[in-house]
N, C-alpha and C positions, 0 to 999 in steps of 0.2 A: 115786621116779622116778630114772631113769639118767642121769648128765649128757650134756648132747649138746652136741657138739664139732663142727665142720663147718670147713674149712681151705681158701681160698680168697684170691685178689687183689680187690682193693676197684678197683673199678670208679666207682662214684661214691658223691660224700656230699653231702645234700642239706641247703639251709638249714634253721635249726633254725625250729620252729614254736609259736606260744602258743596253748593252744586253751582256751576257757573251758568251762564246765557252764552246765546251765540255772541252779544256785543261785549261781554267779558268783565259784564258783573255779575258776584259770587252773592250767596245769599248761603244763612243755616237752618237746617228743620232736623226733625227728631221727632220719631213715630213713638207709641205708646201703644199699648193693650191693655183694655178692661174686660173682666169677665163678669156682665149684667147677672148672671145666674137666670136668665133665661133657660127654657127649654130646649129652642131652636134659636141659630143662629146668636148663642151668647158672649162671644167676643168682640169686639169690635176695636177697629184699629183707628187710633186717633193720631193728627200731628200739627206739631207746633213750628211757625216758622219766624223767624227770626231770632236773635241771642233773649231778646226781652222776655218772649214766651217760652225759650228753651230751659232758660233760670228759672223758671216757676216751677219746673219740675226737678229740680234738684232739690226742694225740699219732704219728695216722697219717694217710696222705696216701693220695690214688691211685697204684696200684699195690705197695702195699704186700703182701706177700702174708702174712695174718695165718690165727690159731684165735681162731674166736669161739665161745663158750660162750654158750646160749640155751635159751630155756623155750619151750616151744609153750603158745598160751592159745587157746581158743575159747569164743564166748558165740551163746549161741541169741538171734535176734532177730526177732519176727514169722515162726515155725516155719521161720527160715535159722540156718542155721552160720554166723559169722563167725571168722575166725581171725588171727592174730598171731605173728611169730614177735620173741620179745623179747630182744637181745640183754644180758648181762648182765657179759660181762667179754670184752677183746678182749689179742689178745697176739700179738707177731711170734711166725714159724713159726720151727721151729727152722732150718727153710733161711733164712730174712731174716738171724737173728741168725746166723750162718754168714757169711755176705755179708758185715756189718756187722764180723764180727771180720778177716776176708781185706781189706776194704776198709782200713780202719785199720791192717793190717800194709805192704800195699804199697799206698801211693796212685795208684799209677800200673796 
């Protein structure tokens, strides 16, 4: 499969969440929102599951405008589709980190 890359502003980031199984292991995820600046259908909700992936996001805030790198996952359940879209490594755009170096040259 081809990496998929999608580059948008973080719109929101949601509290992290504990969710157990029925055999009574917990696991954590934490959903996110980018806005592509698409015409249709510009938001899209991504999420992170485990602590490993969930610390990758505490180093960006809202309106950040980042590349998220993600796996599409789908599971049939009671002849439905269900779908996910998993983020898996996040990174300012090369326009943020452009900002970031013009910022730090002139503060003003």
């Amino acid at each position: 499969m081809n990496t998929l890359i999608i580059k948008g502003n973080i719109t929101s980031i949601f509290e992290t969440e504990t969710i157990s199984s029925k055999d009574g292991k917990t696991w954590k995820k934490q959903n996110f929102i980018i806005n592509t600046g698409a015409q249709y259908n510009s938001e899209i909700c991504f999420q992170l599951f485990g602590e490993e992936r969930i610390e990758i996001l505490k180093n960006f805030k809202v309106n950040d405008h980042v590349d998220v790198y993600f796996n599409l996952y789908s599971k049939k359940f009671n002849d439905r589709y269900f779908h996910n879209i998993d983020a898996w490594k996040i990174e300012k755009s090369e326009k943020e980190k452009n900002n970031d170096i013009d910022s730090e040259n002139n503060p003003f």
